[in-house]
C-alpha positions, 0 to 999 in steps of 0.5 A: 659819853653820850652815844650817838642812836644808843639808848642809856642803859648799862646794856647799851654802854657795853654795846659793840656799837658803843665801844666802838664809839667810845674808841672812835670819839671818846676823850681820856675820861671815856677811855678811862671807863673803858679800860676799867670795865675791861679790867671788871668784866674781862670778857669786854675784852672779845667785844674790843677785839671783834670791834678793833679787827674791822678796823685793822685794814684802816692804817688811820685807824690809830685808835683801834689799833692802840685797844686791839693791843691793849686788849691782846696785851691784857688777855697775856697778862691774865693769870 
């Protein structure tokens, strides 16, 4: 998925700002990605948390709720 004012670099892609794009805009193959770097590289799981909780106050925001308990339900998960 190409991000909206993001350069195309892996840094990027893991970005706050990309992952909230990914959250907000992505299609299954995005979410797709993202969950596979979160499993890869567990501390992206910070980076949905702080992204997700801006948006907890927003009762639209069904997207972010959904990964903000994805992320929690991951993070119980780990051994």
């Amino acid at each position: 998925m190409r991000h909206r004012h993001l350069v195309d670099t892996k840094a990027a892609a893991r970005s706050p700002t990309a992952i909230d794009d990914i959250i907000a805009r992505g299609l299954w193959a995005d979410w797709t990605m993202l969950r596979q770097w979160c499993v890869e590289q567990p501390s992206l799981l910070d980076v949905v948390e702080r992204v997700c909780g801006m948006h907890v106050g927003d009762p639209s925001a069904q997207r972010h709720h959904f990964w903000l308990a994805y992320a929690k339900a991951r993070r119980r998960a780990a051994p």
